[in-house]
RODRENLUM-628382 format. One line per field, with one value per residue (C-alpha): residue number from 1; y, z, x; chain. Coordinates in pm, 1 decimal. Layout:
// RODRENLUM-628382
num	NUM,...
v	Y,...
w	Z,...
u	X,...
cadena	A,...
END
This chain:
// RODRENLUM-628382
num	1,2,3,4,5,6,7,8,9,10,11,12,13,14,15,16,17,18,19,20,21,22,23,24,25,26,27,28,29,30,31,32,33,34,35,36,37,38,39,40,41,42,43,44,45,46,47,48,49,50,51,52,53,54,55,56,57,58,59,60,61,62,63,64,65,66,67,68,69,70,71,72,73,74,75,76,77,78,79,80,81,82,83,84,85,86,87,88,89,90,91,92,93,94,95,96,97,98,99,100,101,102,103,104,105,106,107,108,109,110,111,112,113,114,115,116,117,118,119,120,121,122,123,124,125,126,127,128,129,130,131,132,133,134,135,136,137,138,139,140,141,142,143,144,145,146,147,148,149,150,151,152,153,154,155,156,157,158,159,160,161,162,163,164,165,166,167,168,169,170,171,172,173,174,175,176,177,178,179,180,181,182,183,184,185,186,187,188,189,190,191,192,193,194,195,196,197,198,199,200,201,202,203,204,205,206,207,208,209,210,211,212,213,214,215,216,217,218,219,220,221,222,223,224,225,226,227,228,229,230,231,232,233,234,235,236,237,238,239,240,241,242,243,244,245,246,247,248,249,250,251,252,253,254,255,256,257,258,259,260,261,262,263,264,265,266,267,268,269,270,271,272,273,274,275,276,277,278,279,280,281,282,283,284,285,286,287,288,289,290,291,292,293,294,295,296,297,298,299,300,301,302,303,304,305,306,307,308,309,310,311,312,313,314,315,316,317,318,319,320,321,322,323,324,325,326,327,328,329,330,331,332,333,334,335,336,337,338,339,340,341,342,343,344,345,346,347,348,349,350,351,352,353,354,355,356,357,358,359,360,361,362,363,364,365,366,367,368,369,370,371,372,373,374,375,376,377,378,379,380,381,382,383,384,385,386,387,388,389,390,391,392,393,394,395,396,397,398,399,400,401,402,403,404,405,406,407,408,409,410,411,412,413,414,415,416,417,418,419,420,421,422,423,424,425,426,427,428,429,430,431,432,433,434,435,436,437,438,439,440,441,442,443,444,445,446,447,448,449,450,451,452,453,454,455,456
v	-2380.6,-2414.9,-2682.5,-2436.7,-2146.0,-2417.2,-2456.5,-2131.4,-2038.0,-2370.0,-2296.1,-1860.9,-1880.9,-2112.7,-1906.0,-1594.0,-1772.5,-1839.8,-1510.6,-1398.5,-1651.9,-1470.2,-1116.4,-1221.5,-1202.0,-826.7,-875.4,-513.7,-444.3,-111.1,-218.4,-433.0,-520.0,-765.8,-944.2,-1272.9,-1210.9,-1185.2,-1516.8,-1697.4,-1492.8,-1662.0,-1975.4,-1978.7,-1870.9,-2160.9,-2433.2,-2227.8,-2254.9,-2633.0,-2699.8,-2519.4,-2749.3,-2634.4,-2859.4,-2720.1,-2432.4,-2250.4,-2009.5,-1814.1,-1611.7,-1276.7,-976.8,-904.7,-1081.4,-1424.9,-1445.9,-1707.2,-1910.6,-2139.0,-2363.9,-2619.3,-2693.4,-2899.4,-2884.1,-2686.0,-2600.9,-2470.9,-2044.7,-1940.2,-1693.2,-1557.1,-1420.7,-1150.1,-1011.2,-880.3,-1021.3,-694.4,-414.8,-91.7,-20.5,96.1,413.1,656.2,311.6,512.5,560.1,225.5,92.6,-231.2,-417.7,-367.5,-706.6,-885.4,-896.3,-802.3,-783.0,-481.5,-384.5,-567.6,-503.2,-659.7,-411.8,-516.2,-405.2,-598.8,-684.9,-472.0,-426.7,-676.8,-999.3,-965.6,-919.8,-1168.4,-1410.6,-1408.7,-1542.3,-1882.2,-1951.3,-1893.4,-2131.9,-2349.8,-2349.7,-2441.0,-2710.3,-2842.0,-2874.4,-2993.9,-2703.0,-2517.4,-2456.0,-2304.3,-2351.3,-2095.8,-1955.2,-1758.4,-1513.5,-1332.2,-1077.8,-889.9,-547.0,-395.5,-117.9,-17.9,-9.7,-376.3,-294.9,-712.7,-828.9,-683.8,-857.8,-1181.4,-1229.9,-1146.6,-1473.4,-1666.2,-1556.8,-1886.3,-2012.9,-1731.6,-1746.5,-1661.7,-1523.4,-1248.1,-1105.1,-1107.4,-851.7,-737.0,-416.1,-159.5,-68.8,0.3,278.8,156.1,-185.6,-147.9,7.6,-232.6,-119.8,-240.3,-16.2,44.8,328.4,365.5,632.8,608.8,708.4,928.5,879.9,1151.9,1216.6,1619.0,1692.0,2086.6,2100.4,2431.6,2472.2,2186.1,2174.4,2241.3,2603.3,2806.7,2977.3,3318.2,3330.3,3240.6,3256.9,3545.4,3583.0,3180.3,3031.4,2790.6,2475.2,2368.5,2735.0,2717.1,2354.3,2491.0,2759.4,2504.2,2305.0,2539.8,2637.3,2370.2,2428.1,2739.0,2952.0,2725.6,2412.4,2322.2,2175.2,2405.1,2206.6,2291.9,2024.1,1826.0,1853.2,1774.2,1431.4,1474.8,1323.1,1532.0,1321.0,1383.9,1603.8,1232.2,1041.6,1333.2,1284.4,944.7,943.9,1222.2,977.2,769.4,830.5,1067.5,1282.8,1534.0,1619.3,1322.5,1279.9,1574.6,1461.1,1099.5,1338.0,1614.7,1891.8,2194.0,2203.8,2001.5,2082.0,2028.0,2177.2,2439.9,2308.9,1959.9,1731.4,1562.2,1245.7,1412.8,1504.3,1155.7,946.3,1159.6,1426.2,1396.8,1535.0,1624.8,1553.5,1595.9,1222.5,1359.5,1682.5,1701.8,1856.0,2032.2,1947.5,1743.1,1590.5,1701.3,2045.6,2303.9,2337.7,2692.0,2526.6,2653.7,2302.9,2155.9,1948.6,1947.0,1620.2,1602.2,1282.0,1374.2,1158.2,1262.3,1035.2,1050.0,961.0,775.4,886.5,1056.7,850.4,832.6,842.7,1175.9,1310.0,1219.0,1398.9,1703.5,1753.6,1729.5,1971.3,2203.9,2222.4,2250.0,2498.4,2736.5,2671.8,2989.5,2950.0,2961.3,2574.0,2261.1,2070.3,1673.6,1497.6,1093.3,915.5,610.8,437.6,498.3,307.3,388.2,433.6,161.1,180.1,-130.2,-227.8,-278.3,-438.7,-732.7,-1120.0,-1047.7,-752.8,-895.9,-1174.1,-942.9,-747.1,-1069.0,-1170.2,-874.5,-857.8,-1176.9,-1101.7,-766.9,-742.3,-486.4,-364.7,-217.3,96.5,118.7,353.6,532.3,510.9,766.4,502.1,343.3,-49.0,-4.4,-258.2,-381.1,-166.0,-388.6,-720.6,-581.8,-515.9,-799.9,-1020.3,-910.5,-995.9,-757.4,-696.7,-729.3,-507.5,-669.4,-454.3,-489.8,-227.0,67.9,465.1,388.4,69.4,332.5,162.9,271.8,453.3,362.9,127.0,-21.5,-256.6,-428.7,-512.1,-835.3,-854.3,-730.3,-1024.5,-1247.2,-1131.8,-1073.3,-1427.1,-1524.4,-1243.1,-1412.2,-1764.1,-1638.5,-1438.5,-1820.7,-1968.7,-1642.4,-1629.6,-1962.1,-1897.1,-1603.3,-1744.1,-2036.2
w	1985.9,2061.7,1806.9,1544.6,1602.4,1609.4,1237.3,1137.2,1227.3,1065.5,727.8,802.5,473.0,231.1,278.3,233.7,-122.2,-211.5,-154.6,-417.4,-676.7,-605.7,-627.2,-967.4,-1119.8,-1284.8,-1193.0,-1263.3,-1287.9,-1425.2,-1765.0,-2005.7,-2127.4,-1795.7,-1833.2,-1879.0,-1586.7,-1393.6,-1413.4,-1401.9,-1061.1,-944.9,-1099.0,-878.8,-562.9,-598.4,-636.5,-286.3,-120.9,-196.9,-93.1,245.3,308.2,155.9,84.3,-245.0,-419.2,-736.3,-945.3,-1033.1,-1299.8,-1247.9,-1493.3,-1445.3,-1327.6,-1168.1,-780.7,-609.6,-359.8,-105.6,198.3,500.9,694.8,1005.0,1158.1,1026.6,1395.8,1422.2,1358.8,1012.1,961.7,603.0,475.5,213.1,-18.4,-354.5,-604.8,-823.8,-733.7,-888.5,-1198.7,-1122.9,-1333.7,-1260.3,-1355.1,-1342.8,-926.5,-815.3,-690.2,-839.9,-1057.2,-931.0,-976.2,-863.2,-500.8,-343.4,58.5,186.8,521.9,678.5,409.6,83.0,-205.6,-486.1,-599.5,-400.7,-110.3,161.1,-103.1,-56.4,-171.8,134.9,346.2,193.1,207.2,548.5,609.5,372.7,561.0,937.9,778.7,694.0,995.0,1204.0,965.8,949.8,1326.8,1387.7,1598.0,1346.5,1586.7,1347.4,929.7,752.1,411.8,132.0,-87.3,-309.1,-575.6,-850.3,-897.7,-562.0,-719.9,-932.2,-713.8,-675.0,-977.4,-997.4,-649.1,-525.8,-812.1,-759.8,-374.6,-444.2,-657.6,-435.1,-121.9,49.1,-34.3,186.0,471.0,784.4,1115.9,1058.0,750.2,836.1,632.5,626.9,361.7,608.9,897.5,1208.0,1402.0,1425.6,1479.3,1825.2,1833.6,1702.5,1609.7,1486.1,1217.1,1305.3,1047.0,699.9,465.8,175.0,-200.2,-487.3,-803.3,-1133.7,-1409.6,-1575.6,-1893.4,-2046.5,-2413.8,-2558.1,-2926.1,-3215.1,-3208.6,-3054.9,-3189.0,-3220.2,-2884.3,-3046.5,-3288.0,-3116.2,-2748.1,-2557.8,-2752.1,-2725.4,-2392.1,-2254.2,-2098.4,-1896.9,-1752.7,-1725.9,-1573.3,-1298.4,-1205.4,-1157.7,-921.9,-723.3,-645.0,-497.1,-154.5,52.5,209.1,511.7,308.6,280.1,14.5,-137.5,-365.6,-201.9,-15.7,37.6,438.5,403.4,551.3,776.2,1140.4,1340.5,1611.9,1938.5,2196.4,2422.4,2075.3,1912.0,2294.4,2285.7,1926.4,2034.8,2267.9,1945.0,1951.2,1675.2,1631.2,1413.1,1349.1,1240.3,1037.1,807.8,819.6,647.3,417.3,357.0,391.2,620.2,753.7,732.5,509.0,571.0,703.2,932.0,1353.4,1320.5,1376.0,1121.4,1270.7,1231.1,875.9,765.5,990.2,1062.7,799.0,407.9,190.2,-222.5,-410.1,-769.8,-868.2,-1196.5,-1488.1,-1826.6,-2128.0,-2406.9,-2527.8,-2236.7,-2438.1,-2456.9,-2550.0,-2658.0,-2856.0,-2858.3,-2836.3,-2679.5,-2607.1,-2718.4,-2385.8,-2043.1,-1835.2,-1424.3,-1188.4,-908.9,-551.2,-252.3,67.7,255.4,618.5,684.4,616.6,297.4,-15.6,-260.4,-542.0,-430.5,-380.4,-719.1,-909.2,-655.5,-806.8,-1164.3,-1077.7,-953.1,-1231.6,-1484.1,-1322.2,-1269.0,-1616.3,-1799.4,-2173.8,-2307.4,-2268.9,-2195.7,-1909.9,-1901.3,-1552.6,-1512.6,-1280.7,-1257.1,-876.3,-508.9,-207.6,132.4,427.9,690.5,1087.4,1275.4,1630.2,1920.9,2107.0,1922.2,1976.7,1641.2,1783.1,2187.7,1995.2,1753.0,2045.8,2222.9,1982.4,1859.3,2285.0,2267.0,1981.4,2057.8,2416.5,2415.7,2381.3,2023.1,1964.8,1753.9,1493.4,1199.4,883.6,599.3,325.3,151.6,51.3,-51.4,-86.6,304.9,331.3,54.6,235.0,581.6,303.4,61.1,339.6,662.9,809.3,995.9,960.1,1091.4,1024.4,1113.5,947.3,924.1,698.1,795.5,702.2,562.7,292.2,62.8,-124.8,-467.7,-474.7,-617.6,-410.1,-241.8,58.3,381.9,672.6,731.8,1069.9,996.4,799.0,998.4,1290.2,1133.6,1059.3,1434.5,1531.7,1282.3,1397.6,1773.2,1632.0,1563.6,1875.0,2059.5,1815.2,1917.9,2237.8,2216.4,2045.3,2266.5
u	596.9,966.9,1028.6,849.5,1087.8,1396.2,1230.5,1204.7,1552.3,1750.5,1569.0,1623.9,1866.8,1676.4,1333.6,1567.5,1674.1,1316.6,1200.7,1465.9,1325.9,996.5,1156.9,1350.7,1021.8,923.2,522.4,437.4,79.5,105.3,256.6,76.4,460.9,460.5,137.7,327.2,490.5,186.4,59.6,427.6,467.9,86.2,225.1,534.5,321.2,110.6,362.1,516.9,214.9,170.8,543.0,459.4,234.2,-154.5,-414.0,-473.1,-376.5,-502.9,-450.4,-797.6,-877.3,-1027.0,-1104.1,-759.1,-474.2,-482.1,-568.0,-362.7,-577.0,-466.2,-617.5,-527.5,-856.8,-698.7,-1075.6,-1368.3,-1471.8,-1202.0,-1105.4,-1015.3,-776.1,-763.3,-447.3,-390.5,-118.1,-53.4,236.1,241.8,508.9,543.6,737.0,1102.5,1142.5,1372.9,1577.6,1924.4,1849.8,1935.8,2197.2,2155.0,1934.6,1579.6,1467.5,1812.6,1755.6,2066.8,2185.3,2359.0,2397.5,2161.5,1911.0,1756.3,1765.8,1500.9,1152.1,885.1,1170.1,894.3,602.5,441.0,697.2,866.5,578.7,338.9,632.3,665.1,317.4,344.2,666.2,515.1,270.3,521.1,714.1,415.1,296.6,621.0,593.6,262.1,156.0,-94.5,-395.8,-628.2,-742.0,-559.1,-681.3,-461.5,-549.6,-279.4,-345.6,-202.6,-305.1,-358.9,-91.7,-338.6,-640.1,-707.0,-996.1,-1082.0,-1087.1,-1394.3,-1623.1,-1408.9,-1419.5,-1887.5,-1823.5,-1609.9,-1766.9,-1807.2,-1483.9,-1314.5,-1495.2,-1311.6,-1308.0,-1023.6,-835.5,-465.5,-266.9,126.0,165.3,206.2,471.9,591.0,779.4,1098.9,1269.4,1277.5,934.1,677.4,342.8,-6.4,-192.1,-544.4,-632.6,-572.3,-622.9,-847.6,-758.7,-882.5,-635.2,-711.8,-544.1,-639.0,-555.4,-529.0,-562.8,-517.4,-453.0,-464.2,-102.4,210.0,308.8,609.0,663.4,823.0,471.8,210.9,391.8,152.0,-142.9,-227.9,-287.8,-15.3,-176.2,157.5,72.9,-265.1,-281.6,-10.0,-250.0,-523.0,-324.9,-191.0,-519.2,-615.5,-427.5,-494.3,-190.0,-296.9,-253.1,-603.5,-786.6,-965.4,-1219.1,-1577.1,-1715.6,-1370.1,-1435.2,-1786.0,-1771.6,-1423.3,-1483.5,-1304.6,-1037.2,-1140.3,-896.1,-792.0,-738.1,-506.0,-320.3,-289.9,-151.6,122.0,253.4,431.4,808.4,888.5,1167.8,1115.1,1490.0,1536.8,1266.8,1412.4,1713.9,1649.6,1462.4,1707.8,1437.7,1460.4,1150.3,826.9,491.6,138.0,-231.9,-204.1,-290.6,-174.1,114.9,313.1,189.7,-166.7,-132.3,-60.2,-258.5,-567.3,-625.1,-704.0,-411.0,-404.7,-38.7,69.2,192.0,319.7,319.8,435.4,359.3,594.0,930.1,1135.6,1388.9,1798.8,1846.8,1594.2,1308.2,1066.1,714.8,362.8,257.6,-86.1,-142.0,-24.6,-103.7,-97.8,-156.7,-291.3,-377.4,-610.6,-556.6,-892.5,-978.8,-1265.6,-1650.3,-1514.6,-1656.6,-1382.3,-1579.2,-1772.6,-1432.4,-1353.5,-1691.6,-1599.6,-1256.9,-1361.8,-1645.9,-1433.5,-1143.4,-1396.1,-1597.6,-1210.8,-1049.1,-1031.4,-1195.2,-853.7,-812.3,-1041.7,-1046.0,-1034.0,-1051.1,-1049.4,-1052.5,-812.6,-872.8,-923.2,-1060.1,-1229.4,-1033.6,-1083.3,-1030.2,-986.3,-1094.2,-870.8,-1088.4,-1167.4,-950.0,-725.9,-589.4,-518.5,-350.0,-134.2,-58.5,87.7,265.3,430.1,534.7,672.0,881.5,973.4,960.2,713.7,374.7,333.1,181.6,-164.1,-110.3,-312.5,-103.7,-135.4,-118.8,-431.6,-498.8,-812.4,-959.9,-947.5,-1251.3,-1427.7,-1334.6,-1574.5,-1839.2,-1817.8,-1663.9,-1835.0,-1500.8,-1272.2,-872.4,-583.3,-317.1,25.8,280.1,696.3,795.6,994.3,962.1,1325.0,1235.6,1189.4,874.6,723.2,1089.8,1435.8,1638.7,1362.1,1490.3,1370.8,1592.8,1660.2,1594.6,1231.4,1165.0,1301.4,1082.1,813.9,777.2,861.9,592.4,316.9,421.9,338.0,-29.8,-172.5,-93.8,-222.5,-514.7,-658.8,-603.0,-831.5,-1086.5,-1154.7
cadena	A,A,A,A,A,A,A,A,A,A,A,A,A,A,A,A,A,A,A,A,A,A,A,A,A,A,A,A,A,A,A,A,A,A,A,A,A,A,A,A,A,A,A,A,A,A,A,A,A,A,A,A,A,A,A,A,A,A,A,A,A,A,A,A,A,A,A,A,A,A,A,A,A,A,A,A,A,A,A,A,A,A,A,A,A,A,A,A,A,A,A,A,A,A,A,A,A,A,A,A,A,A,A,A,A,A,A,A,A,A,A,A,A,A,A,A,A,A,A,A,A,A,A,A,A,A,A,A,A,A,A,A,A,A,A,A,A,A,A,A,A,A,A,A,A,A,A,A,A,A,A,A,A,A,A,A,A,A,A,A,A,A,A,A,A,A,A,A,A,A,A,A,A,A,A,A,A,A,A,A,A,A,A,A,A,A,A,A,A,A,A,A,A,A,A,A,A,A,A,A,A,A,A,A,A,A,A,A,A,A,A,A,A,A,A,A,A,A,A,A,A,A,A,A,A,A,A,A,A,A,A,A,A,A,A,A,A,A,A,A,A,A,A,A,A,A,A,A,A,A,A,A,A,A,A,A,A,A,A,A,A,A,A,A,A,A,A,A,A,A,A,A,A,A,A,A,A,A,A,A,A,A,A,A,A,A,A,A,A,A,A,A,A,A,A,A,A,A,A,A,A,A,A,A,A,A,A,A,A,A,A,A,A,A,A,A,A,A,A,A,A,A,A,A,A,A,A,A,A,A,A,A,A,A,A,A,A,A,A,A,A,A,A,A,A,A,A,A,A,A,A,A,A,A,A,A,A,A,A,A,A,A,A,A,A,A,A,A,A,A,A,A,A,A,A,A,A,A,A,A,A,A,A,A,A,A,A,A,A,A,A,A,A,A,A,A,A,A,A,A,A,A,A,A,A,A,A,A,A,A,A,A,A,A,A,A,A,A,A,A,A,A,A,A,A,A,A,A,A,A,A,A,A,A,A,A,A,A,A,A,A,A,A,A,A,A,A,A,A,A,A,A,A,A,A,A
END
C-alpha cells in the first residue's frame, strides 16, 4: 500500500487541477437554464472515470438528469463496494456574497472557494482518484462500482425508479458515500444517523389583485400578514412543532445513547462565535448536538410576497409565498409529515385568504450499523490516517435517498464524510480545506485495503 500513497501524493496537484475542470462546470439542478450543463458535467465524469482506470463507463439516462455509471470487476468473488455521489450543486444566489466567482475554483488559505468544492465535487472526487491511485498501483483488493447522480439537491426524484431498473447491475456488498462531515480536522468522525426531509412550499392568496394599501389597507386581509401568523404558529414558546401528530412516530434516544453522544467535543462558545449569534435556539431539554442529530426540526427556507424592489410602493399584496423544510428522525414517514402539515394550515387559515400547500421533496432518515465489516474498516482507516479513533456521529442533514438504496438495494451504507461545519455549503463562499481532501482520499485509499480484510 506504500507504493499507492507514494502515488497519490506525486499526482496531489494534477487531481487538485482536475477537480477544478469539474468545478468550472455550473451543473445546477435547480434551474432548467443549466440543463446543458447537466449532461456535459456526466459527460466529463465519465471520460474521468475511464482515465482512472474503469472498465466501462456510461452515462444513463433517467427521467431526469443523466446517472453516471462506472465499473472494474478484478474478480466477481470477490466484495463489491458501490460508490455514490451527486454532480449537481446548488444555485449560488445571493451572487453579490462571494468572494470570487462561484464556479472559478479558487485557493485561499488553505482552502478551495467554489460551489461544489465540499458538495459533493470535492467529495465524490476524492473517491475516483483513491480508485485511481490504487489501480495505478496494482493493489485494488476488491470490484468497485460507481454511481453518480444529478439531482440529489432536489430530492434525488429519478434515482429511486432508475436503480428498481438497474438493480442487478449495482449489486454490492456496501454503499460507500462522502456528502457529510466530520468534527473537526483533528477530530475525525463517521456519520451513522441522518435526518430525514419534508420540503413545502404554502401559498396565501387573498384578493384578485394587488391593491392600494391606503384604500383597501385594513378592511382587506393581508396574506404576507396572514401567512406570518400561520408560521409562527407552528413552533410552541418551547420550540416545538406544533402540527398535531408531528411526534407521533418520534423514537425517543435512550438515557446511555444521549451520554455517549455528549461525549463529542463541542464548544459551544465557539460555535456562536463562527456564527455571530448570542445565544443558541432550539426545543426546550436538549443539546445543540441533540437538536440536530436526534430531534425533528421545522425552518422557513424562504418568504416573499408584495413589492421588494428599490424604493417604495403602498400595496396590500395578492399572494404571499413561504418554503418551508422539516428534518425528521427516523420512524417519521416523510410523506405523512407532509399531508399533516397541509392538514393543519388549511384547517387554521382564517376565511380571509386561501391556503395552498405543495409539496416539493423529502426522504426518510436512515441510521447505520456500527457493528457491521464497512464500519470496523472505516474506523481503521480513518485511525490510520488520523491517528485516532473517529467518533460515530448522528448528523442533522438529510440525503434521502440512502434510505431508498437499503430498500430498493437491500444494501447497507457507509457514511465516510470530510466536510467541515465551516465549508459553508448551500451558502456563499462555499470552500473545503485542502488538507481534507487530500486526506480524505488517503483515508478512502486505506477503507479498501481494511475492507477486504474484513470481509475475508
Amino acid at each position: 500500500m506504500e507504493n499507492t500513497i507514494k502515488y497519490f501524493n506525486e499526482n496531489k496537484e494534477r487531481f487538485l487541477n482536475e477537480l477544478f475542470e469539474l468545478i468550472r462546470i455550473p451543473s445546477i439542478s435547480s434551474l432548467q437554464v443549466h440543463k446543458t450543463d447537466m449532461l456535459k458535467m456526466a459527460e466529463a465524469l465519465r471520460e474521468v472515470l475511464l482515465s482512472a482506470g474503469a472498465d466501462k463507463a456510461l452515462v444513463m439516462p433517467s427521467e431526469g438528469n443523466p446517472v453516471v455509471y462506472a465499473e472494474k470487476i478484478i474478480d466477481p468473488s470477490k466484495p463489491t463496494v458501490l460508490v455514490y455521489g451527486h454532480y449537481d450543486v446548488m444555485p449560488v444566489d445571493p451572487i453579490e456574497l462571494w468572494e470570487s466567482a462561484p464556479f472559478e475554483p479558487q485557493v485561499r488559505d488553505g482552502k478551495i472557494f467554489a460551489r461544489g468544492a465540499d458538495d459533493d465535487k470535492g467529495q465524490s472526487f476524492m473517491h475516483i482518484k483513491a480508485f485511481e491511485s490504487l489501480i495505478a498501483t496494482q493493489n485494488l483488493p476488491v470490484n468497485v462500482k460507481f454511481m453518480i447522480e444529478g439531482e440529489e439537491e432536489i430530492g434525488s426524484p429519478s434515482l429511486g425508479n432508475w436503480c428498481k431498473q438497474n438493480k442487478e447491475m449495482l449489486k454490492a456488498d456496501i454503499i460507500l458515500v462522502s456528502d457529510t462531515g466530520m468534527i473537526a480536522q483533528d477530530i475525525p468522525s463517521i456519520t451513522v444517523g441522518l435526518r430525514g426531509l419534508s420540503y413545502v412550499e404554502v401559498k396565501v392568496t387573498g384578493p384578485n389583485r394587488d391593491l392600494h394599501s391606503g384604500i383597501f389597507g385594513g378592511a382587506v386581509a393581508n396574506p404576507a400578514i396572514e401567512l406570518a401568523k400561520l408560521i409562527a404558529g407552528l413552533t410552541d414558546e418551547n420550540n416545538q412543532i406544533t402540527i398535531p401528530g408531528f411526534y407521533d412516530d418520534v423514537v425517543a434516544i435512550s438515557v446511555d445513547e444521549r451520554a455517549a453522544m455528549a461525549k463529542a467535543p463541542f464548544n459551544l462558545e465557539n460555535y456562536q462565535k463562527a456564527l455571530d449569534i448570542n445565544e443558541v435556539h432550539g426545543e426546550k431539554s436538549y443539546t445543540t448536538i441533540e437538536r440536530t442529530g436526534i430531534r425533528p426540526s421545522l425552518d422557513v427556507n424562504g418568504f416573499w410576497s408584495g413589492y421588494i424592489g428599490e424604493g417604495a410602493k403602498t400595496v396590500l399584496p395578492s399572494v404571499a409565498q413561504a418554503k418551508i423544510s422539516m428534518r425528521l428522525v427516523p420512524n417519521q414517514n416523510n410523506i405523512k409529515i407532509s399531508q399533516l402539515i397541509k392538514e393543519h394550515l388549511e384547517k387554521i387559515a382564517p376565511p380571509s385568504v386561501k391556503v395552498e400547500v405543495k409539496s416539493l421533496h423529502g426522504g426518510q432518515g436512515y441510521v447505520s450499523p456500527i457493528d457491521m465489516p464497512a464500519y470496523r474498516a472505516a474506523e481503521k482507516a480513518y485511525t490510520e490516517t488520523f491517528g485516532k479513533k473517529p467518533i460515530p456521529t448522528r448528523s442533522g442533514g438529510s440525503i434521502p435517498i440512502i434510505a431508498e438504496f437499503e430498500a430498493i438495494l437491500e444494501t447497507k451504507s457507509i457514511l465516510m464524510g470530510f466536510g467541515l461545519e465551516s465549508d459553508a455549503i448551500h451558502s456563499p463562499n462555499e470552500n473545503y480545506p485542502l488538507f481534507n481532501f487530500y486526506k480524505g482520499i488517503e483515508t478512502i485509499i486505506h477503507f479498501y485495503r481494511f475492507y477486504a480484510e474484513e470481509m475475508k
